[in-house]
C-alpha positions in Angstrom: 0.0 0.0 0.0 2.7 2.5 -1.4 5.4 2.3 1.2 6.2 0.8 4.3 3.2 0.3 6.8 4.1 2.5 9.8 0.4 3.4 10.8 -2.7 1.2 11.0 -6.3 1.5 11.2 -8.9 -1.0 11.3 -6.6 -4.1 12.1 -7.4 -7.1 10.2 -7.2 -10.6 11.5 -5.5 -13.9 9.6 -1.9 -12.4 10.1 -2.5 -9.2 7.8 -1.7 -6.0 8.5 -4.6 -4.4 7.9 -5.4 -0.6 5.9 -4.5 2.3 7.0 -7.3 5.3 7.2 -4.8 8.2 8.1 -3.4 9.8 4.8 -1.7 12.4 5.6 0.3 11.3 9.2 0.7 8.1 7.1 2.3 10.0 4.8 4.8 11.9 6.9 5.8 9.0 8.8 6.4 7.3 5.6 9.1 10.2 4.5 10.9 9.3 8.1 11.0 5.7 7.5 12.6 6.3 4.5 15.3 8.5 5.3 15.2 11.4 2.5 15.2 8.2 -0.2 11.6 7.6 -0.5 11.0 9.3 -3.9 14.6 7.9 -5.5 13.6 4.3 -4.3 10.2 4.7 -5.9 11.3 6.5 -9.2 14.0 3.0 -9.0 10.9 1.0 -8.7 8.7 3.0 -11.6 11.6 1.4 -13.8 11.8 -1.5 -12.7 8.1 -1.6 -13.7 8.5 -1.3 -17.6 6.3 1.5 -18.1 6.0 3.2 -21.5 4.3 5.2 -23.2 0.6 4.1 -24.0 0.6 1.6 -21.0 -2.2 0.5 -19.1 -0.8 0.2 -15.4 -2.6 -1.2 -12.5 -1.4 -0.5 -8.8 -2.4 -3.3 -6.2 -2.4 -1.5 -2.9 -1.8 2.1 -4.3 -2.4 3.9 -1.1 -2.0 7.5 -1.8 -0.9 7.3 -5.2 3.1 7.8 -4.4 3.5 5.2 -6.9 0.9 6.1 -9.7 2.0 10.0 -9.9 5.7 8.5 -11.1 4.3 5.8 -13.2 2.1 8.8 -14.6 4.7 11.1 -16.9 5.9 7.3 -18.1 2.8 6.4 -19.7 2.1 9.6 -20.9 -1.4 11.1 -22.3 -2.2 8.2 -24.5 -1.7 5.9 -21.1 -3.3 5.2 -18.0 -2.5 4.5 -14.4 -5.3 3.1 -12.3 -4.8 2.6 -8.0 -7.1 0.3 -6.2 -6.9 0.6 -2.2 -9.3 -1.2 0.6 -9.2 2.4 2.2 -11.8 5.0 0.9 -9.8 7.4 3.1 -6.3 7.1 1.1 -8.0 6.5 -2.4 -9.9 10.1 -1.6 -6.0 11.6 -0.9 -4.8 9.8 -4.2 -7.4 11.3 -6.2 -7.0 15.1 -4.9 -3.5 14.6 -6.0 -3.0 13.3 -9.0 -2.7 14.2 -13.1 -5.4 13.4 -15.3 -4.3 10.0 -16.5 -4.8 8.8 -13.3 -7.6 7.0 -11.6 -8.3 5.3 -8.3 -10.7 2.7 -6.8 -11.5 1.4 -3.5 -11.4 -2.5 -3.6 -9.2 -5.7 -2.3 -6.4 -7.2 -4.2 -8.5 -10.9 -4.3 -11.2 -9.3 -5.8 -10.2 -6.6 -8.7 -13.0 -5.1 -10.6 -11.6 -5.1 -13.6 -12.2 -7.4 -16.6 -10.1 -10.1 -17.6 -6.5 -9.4 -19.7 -7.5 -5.3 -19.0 -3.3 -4.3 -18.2 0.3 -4.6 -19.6 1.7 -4.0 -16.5 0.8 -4.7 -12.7 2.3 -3.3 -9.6 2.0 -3.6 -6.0 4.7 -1.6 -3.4 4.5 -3.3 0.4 0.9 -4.1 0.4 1.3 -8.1 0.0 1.8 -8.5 3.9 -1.0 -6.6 4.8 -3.4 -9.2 3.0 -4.5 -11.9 5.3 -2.6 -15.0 4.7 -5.4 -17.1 3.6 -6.1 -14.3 0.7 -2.1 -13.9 -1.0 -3.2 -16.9 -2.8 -6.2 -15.4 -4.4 -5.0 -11.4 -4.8 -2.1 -13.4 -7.2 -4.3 -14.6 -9.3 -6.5 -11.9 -9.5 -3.0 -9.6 -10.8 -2.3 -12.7 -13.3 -6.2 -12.8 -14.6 -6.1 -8.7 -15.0 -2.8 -9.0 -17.0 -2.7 -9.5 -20.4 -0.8 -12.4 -21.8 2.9 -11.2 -21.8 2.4 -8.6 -19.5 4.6 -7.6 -16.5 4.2 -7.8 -12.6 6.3 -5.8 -10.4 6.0 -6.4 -6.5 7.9 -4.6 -4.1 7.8 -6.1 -0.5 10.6 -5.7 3.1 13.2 -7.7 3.1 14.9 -9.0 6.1 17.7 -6.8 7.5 21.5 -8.3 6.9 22.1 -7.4 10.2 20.9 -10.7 12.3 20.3 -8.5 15.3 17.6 -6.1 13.4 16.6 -9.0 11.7 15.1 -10.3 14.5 14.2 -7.2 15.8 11.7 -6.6 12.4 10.8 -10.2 12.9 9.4 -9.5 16.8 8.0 -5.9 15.7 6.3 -7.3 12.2 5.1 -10.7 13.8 3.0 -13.0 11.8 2.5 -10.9 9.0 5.8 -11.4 8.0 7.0 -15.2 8.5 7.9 -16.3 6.9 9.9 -13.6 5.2 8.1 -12.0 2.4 10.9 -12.9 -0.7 10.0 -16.4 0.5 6.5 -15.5 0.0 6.6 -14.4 -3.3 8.9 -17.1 -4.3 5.8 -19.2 -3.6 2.9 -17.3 -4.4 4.2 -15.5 -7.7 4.6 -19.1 -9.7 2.0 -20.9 -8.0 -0.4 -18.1 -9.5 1.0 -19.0 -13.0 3.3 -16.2 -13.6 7.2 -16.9 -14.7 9.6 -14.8 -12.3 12.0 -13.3 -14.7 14.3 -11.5 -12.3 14.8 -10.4 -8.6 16.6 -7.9 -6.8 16.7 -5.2 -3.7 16.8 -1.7 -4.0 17.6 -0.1 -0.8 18.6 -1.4 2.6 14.8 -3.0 3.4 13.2 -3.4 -0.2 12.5 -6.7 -2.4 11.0 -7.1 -6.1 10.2 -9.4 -7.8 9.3 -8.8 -11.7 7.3 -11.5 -13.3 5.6 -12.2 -16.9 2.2 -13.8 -17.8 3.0 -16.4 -20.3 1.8 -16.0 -23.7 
């Protein structure tokens, strides 16, 4: 949900983190976390993505639209950028914010309203631990059945620190949510949803991706 998840609000159950309904603390908290880097990891990450111009991007978990306003200038005029978010309260931020080939939606990753094959490119930035465990599963298949055959996922997700002492300090602060570790999630999840995993990496100190393909 378009950074890390420093502030909650209604807590979900099922080892998820739950959405957060607090915008604009969320937001400065977020800068903190980040350490001045924030807009430098995400600009690595709108990359990453693929985007060009004329793409049709979907963002799983969008948040405040951090994510969508880079992805935006990418795609350009003849593109599009759509960000679905469980919270009404950060998809009503997104939308006050952002250029006109943006759009934004309230809904859950397991259940996108969108049709079938409807984007080249899917991305989702630290919102996979916040799903409840028993819903990854589905919220995969949902990005693979959006995307178009030969189309790209890109998800972003914490990665354990090197260091084994904060390692196990994120571990005891993150809990459930995040064990086992998310790149051995994703290294799970991503192929059992059908998608081929075409590359993986770490930008930063705490951030994993994953970028992925829906066969032909």
């Amino acid at each position: 949900m378009d950074g890390e998840k420093l502030l909650h609000g209604h807590a979900k159950h099922d080892g998820g983190g739950g959405t957060i309904d607090y915008p604009r603390r969320y937001e400065a908290l977020v800068e903190i976390g980040f350490l001045g880097r924030r807009r430098s990891v995400y600009e690595r990450l709108a990359l990453l993505s693929g985007a060009a111009a004329g793409h049709r991007i979907l963002d799983v978990g969008c948040g405040t639209g951090y994510l969508t306003r880079l992805l935006a200038p990418l795609v350009g005029s003849e593109g599009r950028v759509t960000g679905v978010d469980p919270s009404p309260a950060m998809i009503g931020h997104a939308r006050r914010r952002s250029p006109g080939n943006c759009s934004y939606q309230a809904g859950e990753g397991q259940e996108l309203p969108f049709p079938d094959a409807s984007f080249d490119i899917v991305v989702s930035s630290f919102a996979v631990h916040h799903m409840p465990v028993s819903a990854r599963g589905a919220a995969m298949g949902e990005m693979f059945r959006v995307l178009r055959p030969g189309g790209r996922l890109l998800i972003a997700e914490f990665r354990p620190p090197a260091n084994r002492l904060f390692a196990r300090l994120a571990a005891l602060v993150a809990g459930p949510a995040m064990r086992p570790t998310m790149p051995e999630t994703l290294a799970e999840l991503v192929p059992g949803a059908g998608l081929r995993i075409e590359r993986t990496g770490t930008v930063g100190p705490v951030l994993y991706y994953v970028d992925a393909v829906r066969p032909l």
